[in-house]
C-alpha positions in Angstrom: 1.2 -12.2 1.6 2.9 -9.2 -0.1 4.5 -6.4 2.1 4.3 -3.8 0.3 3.5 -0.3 1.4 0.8 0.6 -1.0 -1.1 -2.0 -0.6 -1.7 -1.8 3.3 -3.4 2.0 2.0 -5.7 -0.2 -0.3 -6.2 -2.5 2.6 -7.4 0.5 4.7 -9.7 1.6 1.8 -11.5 -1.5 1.8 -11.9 -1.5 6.1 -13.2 1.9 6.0 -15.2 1.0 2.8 -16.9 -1.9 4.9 -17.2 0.2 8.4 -19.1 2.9 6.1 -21.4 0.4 4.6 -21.8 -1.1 8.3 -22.4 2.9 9.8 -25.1 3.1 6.7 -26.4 -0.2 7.9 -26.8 0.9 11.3 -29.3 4.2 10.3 -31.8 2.0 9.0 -32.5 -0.5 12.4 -34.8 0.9 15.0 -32.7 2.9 17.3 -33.9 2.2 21.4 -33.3 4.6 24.2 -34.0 4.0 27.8 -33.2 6.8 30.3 -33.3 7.1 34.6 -33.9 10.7 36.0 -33.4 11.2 39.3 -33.6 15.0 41.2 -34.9 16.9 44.1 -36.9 20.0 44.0 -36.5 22.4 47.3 -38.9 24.7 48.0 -43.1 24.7 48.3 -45.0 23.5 44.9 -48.8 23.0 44.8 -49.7 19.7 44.4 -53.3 18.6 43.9 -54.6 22.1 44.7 -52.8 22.7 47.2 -49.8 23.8 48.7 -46.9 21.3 49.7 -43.4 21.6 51.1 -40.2 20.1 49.8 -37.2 19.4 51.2 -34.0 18.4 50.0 -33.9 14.9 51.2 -36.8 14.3 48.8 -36.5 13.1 45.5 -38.4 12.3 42.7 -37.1 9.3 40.2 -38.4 8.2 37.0 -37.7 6.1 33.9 -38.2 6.6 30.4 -38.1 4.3 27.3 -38.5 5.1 23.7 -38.4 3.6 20.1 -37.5 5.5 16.7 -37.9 3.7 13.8 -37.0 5.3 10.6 -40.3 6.2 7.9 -38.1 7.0 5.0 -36.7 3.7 3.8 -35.8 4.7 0.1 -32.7 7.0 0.7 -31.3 5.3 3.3 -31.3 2.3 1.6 -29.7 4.1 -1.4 -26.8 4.8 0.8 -26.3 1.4 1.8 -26.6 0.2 -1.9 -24.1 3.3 -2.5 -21.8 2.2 0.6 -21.7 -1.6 -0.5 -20.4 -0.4 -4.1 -18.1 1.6 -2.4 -16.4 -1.4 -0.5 -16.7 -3.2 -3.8 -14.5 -1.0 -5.7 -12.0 -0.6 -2.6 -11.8 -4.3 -2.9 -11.4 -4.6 -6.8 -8.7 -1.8 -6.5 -6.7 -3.7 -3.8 -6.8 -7.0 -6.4 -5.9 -4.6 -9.3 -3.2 -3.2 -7.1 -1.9 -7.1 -5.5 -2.0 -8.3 -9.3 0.0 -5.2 -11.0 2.6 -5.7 -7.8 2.6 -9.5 -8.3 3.4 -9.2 -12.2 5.8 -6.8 -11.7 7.9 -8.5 -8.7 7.7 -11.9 -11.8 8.9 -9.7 -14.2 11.8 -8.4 -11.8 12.9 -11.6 -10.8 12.7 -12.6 -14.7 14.7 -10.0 -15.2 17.4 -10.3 -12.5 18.0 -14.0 -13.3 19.0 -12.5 -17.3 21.3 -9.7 -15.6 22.8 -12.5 -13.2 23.6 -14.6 -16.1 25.0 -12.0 -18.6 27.0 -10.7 -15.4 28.4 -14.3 -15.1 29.2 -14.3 -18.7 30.8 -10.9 -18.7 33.1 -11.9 -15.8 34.0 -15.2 -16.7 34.4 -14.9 -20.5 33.7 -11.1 -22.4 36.4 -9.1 -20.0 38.6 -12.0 -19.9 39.1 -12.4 -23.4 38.9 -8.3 -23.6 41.7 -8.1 -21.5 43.5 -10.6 -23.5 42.8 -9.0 -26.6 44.4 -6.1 -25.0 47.2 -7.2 -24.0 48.5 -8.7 -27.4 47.7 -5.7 -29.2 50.1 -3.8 -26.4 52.8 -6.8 -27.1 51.9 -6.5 -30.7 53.1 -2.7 -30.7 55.8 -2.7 -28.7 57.2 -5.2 -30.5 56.3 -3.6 -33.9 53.9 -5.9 -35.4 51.2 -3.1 -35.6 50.4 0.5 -35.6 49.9 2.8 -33.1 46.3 2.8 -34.8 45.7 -0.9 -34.3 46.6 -0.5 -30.6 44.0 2.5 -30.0 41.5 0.6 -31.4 41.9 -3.0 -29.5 42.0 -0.5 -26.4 38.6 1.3 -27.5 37.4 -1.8 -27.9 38.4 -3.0 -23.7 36.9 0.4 -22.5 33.7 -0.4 -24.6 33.5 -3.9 -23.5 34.6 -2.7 -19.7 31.7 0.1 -20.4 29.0 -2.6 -21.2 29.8 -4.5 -18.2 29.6 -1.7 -15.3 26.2 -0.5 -17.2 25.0 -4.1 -16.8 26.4 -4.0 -13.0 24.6 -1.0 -12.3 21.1 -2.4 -14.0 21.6 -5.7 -11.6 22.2 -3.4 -8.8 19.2 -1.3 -9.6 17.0 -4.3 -10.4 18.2 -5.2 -6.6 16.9 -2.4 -5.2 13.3 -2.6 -7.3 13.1 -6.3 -6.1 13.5 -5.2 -2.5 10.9 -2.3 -2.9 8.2 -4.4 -4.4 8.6 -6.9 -1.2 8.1 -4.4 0.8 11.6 -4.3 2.6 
């Protein structure tokens, strides 16, 4: 499973999406309440039609029960329909979201597997013969085989060719750091 950051806040959208449709759930089920009282009254109180003392050792008790059930089925039940298509498009965006992560951590590994090999190809062969190149056009001129002109230009062509390959060192390291982000680490 993927470790990436966004996708636990997708994860969370579809939880909340599903305790929502649950909560909606809930408001259409009888709801039962059972209650215990238990006080004392101090004092005289008539009784029967006639007067009778209390004291405070004497208490009265009692129990009570009760069942709501809901009359009005039609909007609840649109909010549960509502609820459940909430938690279906939480769900489609978290596979939207794992599939556009997924093709882009292929296309980044693609992509660092070309960089790796044109960086292996750079150090082993471009800059090697680069350097080569350089150094017999220096020979070349010092010796007086060529102008001054063909020197600058077998040097422009190293600091191109050197150029090339720390722009394709920084892409590999930058592709390295995208790889890492879309695993989550």
């Amino acid at each position: 499973e993927l470790n990436y950051p966004l996708l636990g806040v997708y994860r969370q959208q579809v939880t909340v999406a599903e305790r929502e449709q649950r909560a909606e759930k809930s408001k259409v089920s009888p709801d039962i309440t059972l209650g215990y009282f238990n006080q004392s009254l101090a004092g005289t109180y008539e009784v029967d039609g006639g007067a009778q003392y209390f004291g405070r050792n004497d208490r009265f008790q009692g129990v009570e029960a009760g069942i709501a059930l809901p009359l009005f089925f039609g909007s609840q039940a649109a909010r549960v329909k509502a609820a459940g298509l909430g938690k279906q498009i939480a769900q489609a965006d978290l596979k939207n979201q794992e599939m556009q992560l997924q093709n882009d951590l292929k296309a980044a590994l693609e992509n660092q597997q070309r960089l790796s090999n044109s960086l292996d190809f750079y150090q082993t062969q471009v800059l090697v013969n680069a350097n080569l190149a350089l150094q017999q056009a220096d020979k070349a001129y010092r010796n007086g085989e060529t102008g001054y002109l063909n020197y600058l230009h077998a040097a422009d062509q190293v600091l191109r060719v050197r150029q090339n390959y720390l722009q394709l060192l920084l892409d590999y390291q930058l592709n390295v750091h995208q790889l890492e982000y879309l695993k989550g680490n």
